[in-house]
N, C-alpha and C positions, 0 to 999 in steps of 0.2 A: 504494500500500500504506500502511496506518493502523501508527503505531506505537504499539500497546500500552504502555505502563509498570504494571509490576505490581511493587506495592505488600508488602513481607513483614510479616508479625507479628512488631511488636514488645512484650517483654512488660513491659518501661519504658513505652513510650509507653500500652501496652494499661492497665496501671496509674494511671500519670494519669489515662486520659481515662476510666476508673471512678471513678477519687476526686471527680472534678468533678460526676458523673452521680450520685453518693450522695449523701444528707443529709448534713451535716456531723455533726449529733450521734448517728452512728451510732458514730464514731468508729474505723472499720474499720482497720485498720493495712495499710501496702502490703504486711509479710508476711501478711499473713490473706489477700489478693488474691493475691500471687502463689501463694499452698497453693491456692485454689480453681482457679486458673491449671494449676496442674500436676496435680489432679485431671479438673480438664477433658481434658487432654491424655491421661494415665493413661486415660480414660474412651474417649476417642477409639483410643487406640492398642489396647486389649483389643477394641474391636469391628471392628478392622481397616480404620478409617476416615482412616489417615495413608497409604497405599499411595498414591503419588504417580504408579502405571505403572498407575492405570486413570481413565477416563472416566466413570463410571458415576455418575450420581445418586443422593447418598447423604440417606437420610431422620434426623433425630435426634429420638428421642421424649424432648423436652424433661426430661417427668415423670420417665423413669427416669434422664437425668444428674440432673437434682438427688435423687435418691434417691439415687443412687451416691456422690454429693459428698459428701449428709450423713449415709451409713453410713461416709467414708471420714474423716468429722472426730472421730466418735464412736470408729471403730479408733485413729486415729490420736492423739485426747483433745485434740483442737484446744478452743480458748475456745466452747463451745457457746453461749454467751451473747451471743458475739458474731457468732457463725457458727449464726444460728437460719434454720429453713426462710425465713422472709420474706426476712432478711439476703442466705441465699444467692441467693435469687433474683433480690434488686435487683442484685446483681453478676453474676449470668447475661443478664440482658435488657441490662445495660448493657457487658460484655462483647459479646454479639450485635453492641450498635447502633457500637461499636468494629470489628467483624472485618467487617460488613456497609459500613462507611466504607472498607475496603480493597477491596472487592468479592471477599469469600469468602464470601459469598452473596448 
Protein backbone atom coordinates (compact mmCIF):
# COMPACT_ATOMS: atom_id res chain seq x y z
CA UNK A 1 0.00 0.00 0.00
CA UNK A 2 1.21 3.71 -1.27
CA UNK A 3 1.18 6.23 1.39
CA UNK A 4 -0.57 9.27 0.03
CA UNK A 5 0.54 12.74 1.89
CA UNK A 6 -1.93 15.30 1.12
CA UNK A 7 -0.90 18.46 1.13
CA UNK A 8 -3.77 21.51 2.67
CA UNK A 9 -4.09 25.04 1.46
CA UNK A 10 -2.32 27.37 2.86
CA UNK A 11 -3.39 30.98 2.60
CA UNK A 12 0.21 32.34 3.84
CA UNK A 13 2.14 30.01 1.97
CA UNK A 14 -0.65 30.47 -1.18
CA UNK A 15 0.29 34.25 -0.60
CA UNK A 16 3.82 34.17 -1.16
CA UNK A 17 4.00 31.86 -3.71
CA UNK A 18 1.61 34.68 -5.65
CA UNK A 19 3.88 37.44 -4.77
CA UNK A 20 6.83 35.68 -6.38
CA UNK A 21 4.65 34.70 -9.49
CA UNK A 22 3.66 38.63 -9.91
CA UNK A 23 5.71 41.43 -11.36
CA UNK A 24 7.05 43.35 -8.66
CA UNK A 25 5.91 46.75 -9.93
CA UNK A 26 2.43 45.62 -9.62
CA UNK A 27 2.83 46.31 -6.32
CA UNK A 28 -0.04 44.20 -5.13
CA UNK A 29 -0.25 44.18 -1.29
CA UNK A 30 -0.78 40.40 0.56
CA UNK A 31 -4.16 42.09 1.70
CA UNK A 32 -5.24 42.65 -1.91
CA UNK A 33 -4.29 38.64 -2.32
CA UNK A 34 -5.66 37.47 0.48
CA UNK A 35 -9.55 39.66 -0.40
CA UNK A 36 -9.01 37.80 -3.86
CA UNK A 37 -8.35 34.64 -1.72
CA UNK A 38 -11.49 34.82 0.06
CA UNK A 39 -13.59 35.81 -2.90
CA UNK A 40 -12.30 32.85 -4.55
CA UNK A 41 -13.53 30.96 -1.61
CA UNK A 42 -16.86 33.07 -1.35
CA UNK A 43 -17.19 32.05 -5.14
CA UNK A 44 -16.57 28.54 -4.58
CA UNK A 45 -18.64 28.14 -1.46
CA UNK A 46 -22.16 29.84 -3.39
CA UNK A 47 -21.65 27.22 -6.08
CA UNK A 48 -21.49 24.55 -3.63
CA UNK A 49 -18.05 23.43 -4.64
CA UNK A 50 -16.47 23.12 -0.96
CA UNK A 51 -18.82 19.89 -0.02
CA UNK A 52 -16.18 17.65 0.81
CA UNK A 53 -18.83 14.28 1.16
CA UNK A 54 -18.83 14.17 -2.70
CA UNK A 55 -16.67 12.68 -5.55
CA UNK A 56 -17.99 14.36 -8.27
CA UNK A 57 -15.94 16.34 -10.81
CA UNK A 58 -16.37 19.72 -10.45
CA UNK A 59 -15.99 22.14 -13.65
CA UNK A 60 -14.97 26.18 -12.86
CA UNK A 61 -15.64 28.45 -15.63
CA UNK A 62 -12.72 30.58 -15.18
CA UNK A 63 -14.52 33.63 -16.95
CA UNK A 64 -17.39 33.86 -14.58
CA UNK A 65 -14.99 33.61 -11.13
CA UNK A 66 -13.05 36.59 -12.34
CA UNK A 67 -16.27 38.24 -13.11
CA UNK A 68 -17.53 37.48 -9.65
CA UNK A 69 -14.10 38.62 -8.07
CA UNK A 70 -14.27 41.93 -9.88
CA UNK A 71 -18.10 42.73 -9.28
CA UNK A 72 -17.01 41.72 -5.60
CA UNK A 73 -14.20 44.46 -5.50
CA UNK A 74 -16.39 47.04 -7.15
CA UNK A 75 -19.22 46.10 -4.19
CA UNK A 76 -16.82 45.86 -1.87
CA UNK A 77 -14.73 49.42 -3.26
CA UNK A 78 -11.46 47.57 -3.02
CA UNK A 79 -8.36 49.65 -4.95
CA UNK A 80 -9.78 49.12 -8.50
CA UNK A 81 -6.42 50.34 -9.72
CA UNK A 82 -4.96 47.87 -8.33
CA UNK A 83 -7.40 45.15 -8.42
CA UNK A 84 -7.97 45.60 -12.47
CA UNK A 85 -9.34 42.61 -14.77
CA UNK A 86 -5.51 41.94 -15.85
CA UNK A 87 -4.34 42.31 -12.07
CA UNK A 88 -6.92 39.84 -11.16
CA UNK A 89 -6.04 37.49 -13.27
CA UNK A 90 -2.27 37.40 -12.94
CA UNK A 91 -3.29 36.37 -9.21
CA UNK A 92 -5.86 33.61 -10.58
CA UNK A 93 -3.46 31.71 -12.95
CA UNK A 94 -0.89 32.17 -10.32
CA UNK A 95 -3.13 31.01 -7.48
CA UNK A 96 -4.16 27.98 -9.91
CA UNK A 97 -0.25 27.16 -10.41
CA UNK A 98 -0.02 27.34 -6.38
CA UNK A 99 -3.24 24.90 -5.57
CA UNK A 100 -2.28 22.71 -8.66
CA UNK A 101 1.55 22.21 -6.79
CA UNK A 102 -0.74 20.79 -3.83
CA UNK A 103 -2.44 18.53 -6.28
CA UNK A 104 -6.05 20.19 -6.09
CA UNK A 105 -6.18 19.76 -9.59
Amino acid sequence: MTDIKCLEYDDEAAIIFIQKKLPKELNISDDDIQYVLDVIYDFYESKGLLNEDTDEEVEIVEEELLHYILKAVKKDEMDADKLTEENVQLILDAEYEYSESLGVY
